[in-house]
Every structure is written in structure tokens, then in C-alpha cells.
C-alpha positions in Angstrom: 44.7 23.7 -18.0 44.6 21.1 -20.5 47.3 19.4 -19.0 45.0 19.0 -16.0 42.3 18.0 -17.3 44.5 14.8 -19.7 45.9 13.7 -16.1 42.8 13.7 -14.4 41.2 11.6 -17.4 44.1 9.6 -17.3 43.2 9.0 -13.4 40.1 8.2 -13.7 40.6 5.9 -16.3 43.3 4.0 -14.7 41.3 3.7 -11.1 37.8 2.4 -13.4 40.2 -0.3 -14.9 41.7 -1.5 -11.9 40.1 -4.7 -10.6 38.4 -4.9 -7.4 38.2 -7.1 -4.8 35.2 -9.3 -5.4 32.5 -8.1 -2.5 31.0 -10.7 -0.2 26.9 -9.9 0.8 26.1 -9.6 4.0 22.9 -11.4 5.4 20.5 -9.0 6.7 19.9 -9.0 10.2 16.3 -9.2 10.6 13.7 -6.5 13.2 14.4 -7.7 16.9 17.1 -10.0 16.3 21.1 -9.8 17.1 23.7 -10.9 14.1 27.0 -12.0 14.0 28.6 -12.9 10.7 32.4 -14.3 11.3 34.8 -14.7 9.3 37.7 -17.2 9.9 40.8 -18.1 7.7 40.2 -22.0 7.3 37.6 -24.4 5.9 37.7 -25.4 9.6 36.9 -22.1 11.4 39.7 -22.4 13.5 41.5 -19.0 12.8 39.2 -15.9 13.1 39.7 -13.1 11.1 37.2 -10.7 11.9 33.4 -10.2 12.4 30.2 -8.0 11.9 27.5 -7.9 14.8 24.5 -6.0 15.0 22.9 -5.7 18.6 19.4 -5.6 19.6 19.0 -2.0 19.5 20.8 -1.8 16.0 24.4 -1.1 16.7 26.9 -2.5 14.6 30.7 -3.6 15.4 32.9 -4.5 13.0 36.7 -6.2 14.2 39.3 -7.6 12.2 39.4 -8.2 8.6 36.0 -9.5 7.0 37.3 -11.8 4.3 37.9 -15.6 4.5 35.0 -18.0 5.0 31.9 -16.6 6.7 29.6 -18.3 9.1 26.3 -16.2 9.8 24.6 -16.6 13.2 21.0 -14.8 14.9 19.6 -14.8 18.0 16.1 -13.4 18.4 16.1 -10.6 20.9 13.2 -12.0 23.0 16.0 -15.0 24.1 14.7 -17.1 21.8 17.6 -20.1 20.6 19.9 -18.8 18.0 19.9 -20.0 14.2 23.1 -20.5 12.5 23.3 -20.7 8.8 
């Protein structure tokens, strides 16, 4: 039993000292709009890599690998133009 229990410490340990990936924030998509956030992998936006959308009734799609440089679009729902940041 204490055999376990060392590993598991040992585990745990090792897996809270490993370093992560740094996490990139997603913009929040606002009521009664539809988001895209694209990621592409060149300063250029030339290659995609993968994207995030979330539709006007709130369904999210995620493709491809979301990592790179991001570019963050909306739309409003009611057809207004779209906003890019």
C-alpha cells in the first residue's frame, strides 16, 4: 500500500511540474452575434490552421489546430456588417 501511495505522489508531482502550453483567450462572442476566431500559421494569414465559430443560435465548431496567430471576426445576427478585430 505504501508503495502505491509514493508512486502516485510521485505522479502527481511530476504531471504539476511539467510545463504547459501557454493558453491563448478566446474573445467572447457577444448575445445575437456569430464568431469566428482563425487561427493561421503565418504573420500573413496565409496558411490556416484551424478555427472556433459560434452560430447564431449558440453552436460551436471547432476544426483544425487552434494555435498560431488568431484573427477574431463577428457578425451581428440581424445581418448587420461584420467587425473584425
Amino acid at each position: 500500500m505504501r508503495r502505491i501511495l509514493v508512486a502516485v505522489a510521485l505522479m502527481v508531482g511530476a504531471v504539476a511540474l511539467t510545463p504547459g502550453s501557454p493558453a491563448q483567450a478566446l474573445y467572447q462572442c457577444p448575445q445575437n452575434y456569430m464568431c469566428l476566431h482563425t487561427w493561421y500559421a503565418d504573420q500573413a494569414h496565409t496558411v490556416w490552421r484551424g478555427s472556433f465559430s459560434i452560430n447564431c443560435e449558440g453552436t460551436s465548431l471547432r476544426l483544425g489546430q487552434q494555435n498560431g496567430y488568431l484573427v477574431y471576426s463577428q457578425q451581428p445576427c440581424n445581418g448587420g456588417p461584420p467587425i473584425e478585430d
